[in-house]
C-alpha positions as a Markdown table, in Angstrom:
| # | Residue | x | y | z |
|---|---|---|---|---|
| 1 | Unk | 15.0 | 13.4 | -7.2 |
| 2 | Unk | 13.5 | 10.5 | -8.7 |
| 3 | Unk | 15.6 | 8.1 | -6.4 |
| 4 | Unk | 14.5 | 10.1 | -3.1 |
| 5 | Unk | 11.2 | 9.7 | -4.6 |
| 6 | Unk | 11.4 | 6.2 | -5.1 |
| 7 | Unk | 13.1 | 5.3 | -1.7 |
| 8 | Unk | 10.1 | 7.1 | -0.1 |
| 9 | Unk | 7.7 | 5.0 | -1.7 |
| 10 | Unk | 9.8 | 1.7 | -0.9 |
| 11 | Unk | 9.9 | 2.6 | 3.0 |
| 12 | Unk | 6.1 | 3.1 | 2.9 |
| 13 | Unk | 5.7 | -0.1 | 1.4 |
| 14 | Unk | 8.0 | -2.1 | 3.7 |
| 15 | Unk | 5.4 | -1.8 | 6.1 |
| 16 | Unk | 3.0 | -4.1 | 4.1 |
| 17 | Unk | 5.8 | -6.4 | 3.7 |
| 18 | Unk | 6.6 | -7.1 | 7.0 |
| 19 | Unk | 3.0 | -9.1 | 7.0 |
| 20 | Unk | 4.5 | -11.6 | 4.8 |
| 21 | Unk | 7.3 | -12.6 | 7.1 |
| 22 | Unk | 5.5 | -15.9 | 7.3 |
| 23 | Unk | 5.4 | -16.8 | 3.6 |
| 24 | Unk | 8.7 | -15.1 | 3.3 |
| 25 | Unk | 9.9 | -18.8 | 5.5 |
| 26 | Unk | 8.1 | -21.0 | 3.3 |
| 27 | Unk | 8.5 | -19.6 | -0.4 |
| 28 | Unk | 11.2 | -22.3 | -1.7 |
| 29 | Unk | 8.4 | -25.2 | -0.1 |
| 30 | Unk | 5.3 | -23.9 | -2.3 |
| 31 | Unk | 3.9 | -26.1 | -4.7 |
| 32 | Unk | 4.5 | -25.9 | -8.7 |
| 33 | Unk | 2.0 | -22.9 | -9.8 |
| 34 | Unk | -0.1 | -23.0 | -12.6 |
| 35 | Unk | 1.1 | -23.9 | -16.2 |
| 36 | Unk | -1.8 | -22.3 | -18.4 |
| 37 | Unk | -5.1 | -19.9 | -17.7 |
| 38 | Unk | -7.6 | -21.2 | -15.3 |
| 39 | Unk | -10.3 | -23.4 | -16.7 |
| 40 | Unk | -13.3 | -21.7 | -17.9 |
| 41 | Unk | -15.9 | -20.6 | -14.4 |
| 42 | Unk | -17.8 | -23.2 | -13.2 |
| 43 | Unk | -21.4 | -22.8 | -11.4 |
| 44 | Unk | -21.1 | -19.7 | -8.9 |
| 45 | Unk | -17.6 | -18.8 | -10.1 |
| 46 | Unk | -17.1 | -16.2 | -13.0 |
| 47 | Unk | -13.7 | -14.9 | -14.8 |
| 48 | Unk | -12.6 | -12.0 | -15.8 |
| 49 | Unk | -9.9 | -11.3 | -18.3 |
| 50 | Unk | -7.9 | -8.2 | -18.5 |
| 51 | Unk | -4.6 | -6.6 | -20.3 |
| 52 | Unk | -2.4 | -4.9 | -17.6 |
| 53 | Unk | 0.1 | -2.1 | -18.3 |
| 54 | Unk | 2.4 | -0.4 | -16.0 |
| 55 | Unk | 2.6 | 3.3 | -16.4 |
| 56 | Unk | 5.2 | 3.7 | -13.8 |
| 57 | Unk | 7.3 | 1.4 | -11.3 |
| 58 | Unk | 9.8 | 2.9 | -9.0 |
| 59 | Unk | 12.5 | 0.4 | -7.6 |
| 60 | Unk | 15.2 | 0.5 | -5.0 |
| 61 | Unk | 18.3 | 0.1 | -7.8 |
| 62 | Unk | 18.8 | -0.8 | -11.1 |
| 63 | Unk | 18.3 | -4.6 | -12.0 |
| 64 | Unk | 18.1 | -6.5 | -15.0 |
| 65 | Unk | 14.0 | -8.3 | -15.1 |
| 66 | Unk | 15.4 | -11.6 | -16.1 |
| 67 | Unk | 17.7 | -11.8 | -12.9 |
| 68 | Unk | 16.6 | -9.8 | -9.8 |
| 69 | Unk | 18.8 | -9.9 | -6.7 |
| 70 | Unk | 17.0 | -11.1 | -3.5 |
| 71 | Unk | 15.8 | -8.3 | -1.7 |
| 72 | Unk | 15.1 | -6.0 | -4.7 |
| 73 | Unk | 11.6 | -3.9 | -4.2 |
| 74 | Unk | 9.6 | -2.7 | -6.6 |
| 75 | Unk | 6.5 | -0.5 | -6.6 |
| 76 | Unk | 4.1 | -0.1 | -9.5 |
| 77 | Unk | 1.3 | 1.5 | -10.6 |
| 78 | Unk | -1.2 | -0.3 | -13.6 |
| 79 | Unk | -3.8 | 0.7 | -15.7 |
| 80 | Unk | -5.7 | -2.3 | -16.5 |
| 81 | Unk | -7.6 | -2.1 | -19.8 |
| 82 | Unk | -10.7 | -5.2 | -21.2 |
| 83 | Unk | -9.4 | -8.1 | -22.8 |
| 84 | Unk | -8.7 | -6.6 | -26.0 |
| 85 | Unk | -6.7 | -3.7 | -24.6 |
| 86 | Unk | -8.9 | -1.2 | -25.9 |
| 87 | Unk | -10.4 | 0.5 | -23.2 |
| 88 | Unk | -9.1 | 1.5 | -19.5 |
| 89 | Unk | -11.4 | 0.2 | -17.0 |
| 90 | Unk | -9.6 | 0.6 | -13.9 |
| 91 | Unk | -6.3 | 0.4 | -12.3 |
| 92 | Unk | -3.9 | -1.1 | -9.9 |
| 93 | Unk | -0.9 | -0.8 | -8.2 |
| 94 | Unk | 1.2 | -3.1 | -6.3 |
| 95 | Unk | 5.0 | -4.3 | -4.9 |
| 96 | Unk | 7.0 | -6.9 | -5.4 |
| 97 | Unk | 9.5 | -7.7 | -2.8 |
| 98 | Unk | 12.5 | -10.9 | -3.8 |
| 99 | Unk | 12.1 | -12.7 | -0.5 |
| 100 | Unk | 14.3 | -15.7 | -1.1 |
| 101 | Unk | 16.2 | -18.1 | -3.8 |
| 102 | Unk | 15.2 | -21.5 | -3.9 |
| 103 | Unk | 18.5 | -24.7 | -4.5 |
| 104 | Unk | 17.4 | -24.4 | -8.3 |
| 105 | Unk | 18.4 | -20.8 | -8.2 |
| 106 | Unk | 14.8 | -19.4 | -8.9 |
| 107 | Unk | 13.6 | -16.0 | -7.0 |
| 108 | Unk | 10.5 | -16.3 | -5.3 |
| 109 | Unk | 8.7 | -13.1 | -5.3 |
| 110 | Unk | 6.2 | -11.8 | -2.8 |
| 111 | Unk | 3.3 | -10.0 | -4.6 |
| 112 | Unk | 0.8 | -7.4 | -3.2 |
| 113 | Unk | -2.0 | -5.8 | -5.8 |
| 114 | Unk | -4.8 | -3.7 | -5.2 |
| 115 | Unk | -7.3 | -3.6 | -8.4 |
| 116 | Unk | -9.6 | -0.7 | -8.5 |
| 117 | Unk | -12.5 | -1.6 | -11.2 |
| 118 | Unk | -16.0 | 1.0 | -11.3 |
| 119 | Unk | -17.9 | -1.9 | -9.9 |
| 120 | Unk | -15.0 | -2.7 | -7.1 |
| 121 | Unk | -12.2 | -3.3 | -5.6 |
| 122 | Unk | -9.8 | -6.3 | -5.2 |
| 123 | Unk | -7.0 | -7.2 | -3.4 |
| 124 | Unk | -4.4 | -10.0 | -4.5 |
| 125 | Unk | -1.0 | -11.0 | -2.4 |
| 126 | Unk | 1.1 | -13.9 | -2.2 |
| 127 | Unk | 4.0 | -15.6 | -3.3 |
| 128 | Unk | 4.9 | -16.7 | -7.0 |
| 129 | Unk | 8.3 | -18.1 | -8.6 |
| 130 | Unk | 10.1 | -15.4 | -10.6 |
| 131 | Unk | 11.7 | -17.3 | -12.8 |
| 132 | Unk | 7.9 | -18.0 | -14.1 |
| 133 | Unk | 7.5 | -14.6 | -14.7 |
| 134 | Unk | 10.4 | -13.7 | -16.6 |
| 135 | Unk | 9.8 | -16.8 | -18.9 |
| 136 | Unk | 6.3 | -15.8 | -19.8 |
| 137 | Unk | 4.7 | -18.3 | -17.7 |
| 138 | Unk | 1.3 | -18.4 | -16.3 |
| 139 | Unk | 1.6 | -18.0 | -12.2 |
| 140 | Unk | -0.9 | -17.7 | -9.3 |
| 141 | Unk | -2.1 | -16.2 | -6.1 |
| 142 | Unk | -5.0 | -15.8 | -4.4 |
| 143 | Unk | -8.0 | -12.7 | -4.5 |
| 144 | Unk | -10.2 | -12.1 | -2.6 |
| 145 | Unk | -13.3 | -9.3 | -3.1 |
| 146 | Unk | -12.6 | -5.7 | -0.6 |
| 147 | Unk | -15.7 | -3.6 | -2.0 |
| 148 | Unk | -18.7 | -3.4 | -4.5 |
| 149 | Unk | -20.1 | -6.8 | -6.1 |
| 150 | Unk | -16.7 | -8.3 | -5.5 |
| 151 | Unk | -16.6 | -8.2 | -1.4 |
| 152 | Unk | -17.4 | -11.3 | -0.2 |
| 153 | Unk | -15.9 | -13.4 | -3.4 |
| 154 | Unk | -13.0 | -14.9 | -3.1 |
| 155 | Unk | -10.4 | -16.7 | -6.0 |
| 156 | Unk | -7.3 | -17.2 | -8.2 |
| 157 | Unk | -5.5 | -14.4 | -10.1 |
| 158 | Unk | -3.9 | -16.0 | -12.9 |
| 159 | Unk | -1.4 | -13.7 | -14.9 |
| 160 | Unk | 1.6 | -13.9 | -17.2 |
| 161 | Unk | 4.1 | -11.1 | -18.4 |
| 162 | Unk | 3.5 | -11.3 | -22.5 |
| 163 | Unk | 6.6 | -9.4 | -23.7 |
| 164 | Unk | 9.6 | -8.5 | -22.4 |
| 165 | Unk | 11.7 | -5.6 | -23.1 |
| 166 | Unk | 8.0 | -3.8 | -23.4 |
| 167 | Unk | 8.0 | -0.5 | -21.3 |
| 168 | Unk | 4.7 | -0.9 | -20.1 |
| 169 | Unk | 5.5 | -4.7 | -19.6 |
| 170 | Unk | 2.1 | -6.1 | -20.7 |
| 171 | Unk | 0.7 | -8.7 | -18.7 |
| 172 | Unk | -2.7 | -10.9 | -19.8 |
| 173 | Unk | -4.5 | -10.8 | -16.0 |
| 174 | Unk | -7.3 | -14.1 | -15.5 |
| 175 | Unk | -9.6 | -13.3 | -11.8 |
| 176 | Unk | -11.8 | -16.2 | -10.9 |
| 177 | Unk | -13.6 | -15.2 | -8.5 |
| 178 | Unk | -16.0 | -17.6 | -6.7 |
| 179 | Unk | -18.6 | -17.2 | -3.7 |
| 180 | Unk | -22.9 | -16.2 | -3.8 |
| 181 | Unk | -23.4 | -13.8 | -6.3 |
| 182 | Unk | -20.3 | -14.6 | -8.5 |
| 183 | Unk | -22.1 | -16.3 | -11.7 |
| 184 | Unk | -23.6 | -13.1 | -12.0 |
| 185 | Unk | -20.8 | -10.7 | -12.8 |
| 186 | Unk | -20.3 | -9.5 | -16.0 |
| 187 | Unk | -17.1 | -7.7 | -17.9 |
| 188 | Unk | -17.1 | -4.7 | -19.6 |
| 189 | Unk | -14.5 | -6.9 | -21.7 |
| 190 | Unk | -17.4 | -9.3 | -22.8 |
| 191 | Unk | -19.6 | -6.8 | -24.0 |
């Protein structure tokens, strides 16, 4: 059941896929992605830190997360808690699609996430090197603002996995999000 579940997910989820066919072609020529956190915001820019958990993922086979095969999906769902990972304030969900492996033998991995703060939404996609992830590395993609103070802002999301072998696969999630308005956003994290 949980398979047929899964694969139903999966085929609904190809359809957002078959947007990146562009960046599918150009994954192995991005640039290097960052190696730490953003810097702090500057003037009309604002970060937000956040711990991420995944309460449940649904994938298209097995696979080990230090060595995905090209072509592997996986959908997930997140509940994304303030800094300190002591209270939900939101949630996300997402999938991650292996589009293509680069001469050095490193996955590059197409990312979709929708973030659903009370104050928000915001959606990040993009493409991000997967041997980064499953090293603990810090990797980007862009994020742009869909609803509440956020619409209109656009940024980075900065995030690295922080265990693995964790269930809920922890992740440390930095948003800078820049544009009018965005020196003025506060976190429930900072409070």
């Amino acid at each position: 059941m949980r398979l047929l579940e899964s694969r139903r997910i999966l085929r609904s989820a190809a359809a957002v896929l078959s947007a990146a066919s562009v960046l599918v072609l150009g994954a192995s020529a991005l640039p290097a992605q960052a190696e730490r956190p953003p810097a702090p915001a500057t003037q009309g820019c604002a970060t937000l830190q956040y711990i991420e958990r995944t309460i449940h993922y649904y994938g298209d086979r097995d696979f080990d997360p230090r060595d995905v095969p090209v072509g592997l999906m996986i959908a997930y769902f997140d509940d994304i808690y303030t800094a300190d990972g002591a209270t939900l304030v939101g949630h996300g969900a997402g999938i991650n699609h292996m589009v293509s492996r680069t001469a050095e033998g490193h996955v590059m991995q197409y990312v979709t996430e929708q973030f659903q703060l009370p104050d928000g939404n915001l959606v990040a996609e993009g493409v991000m090197d997967r041997y980064r992830v499953a090293n603990l590395q810090w990797v980007s993609i862009p994020i742009h603002g869909t609803s509440g103070k956020y619409r209109g802002l656009a940024g980075v999301w900065t995030w690295r996995v922080t265990t693995i072998g964790d269930p809920q696969i922890p992740v440390d999630s930095r948003i800078t999000l820049c544009g009018p308005g965005a020196g003025a956003l506060t976190q429930e994290a900072s409070s």
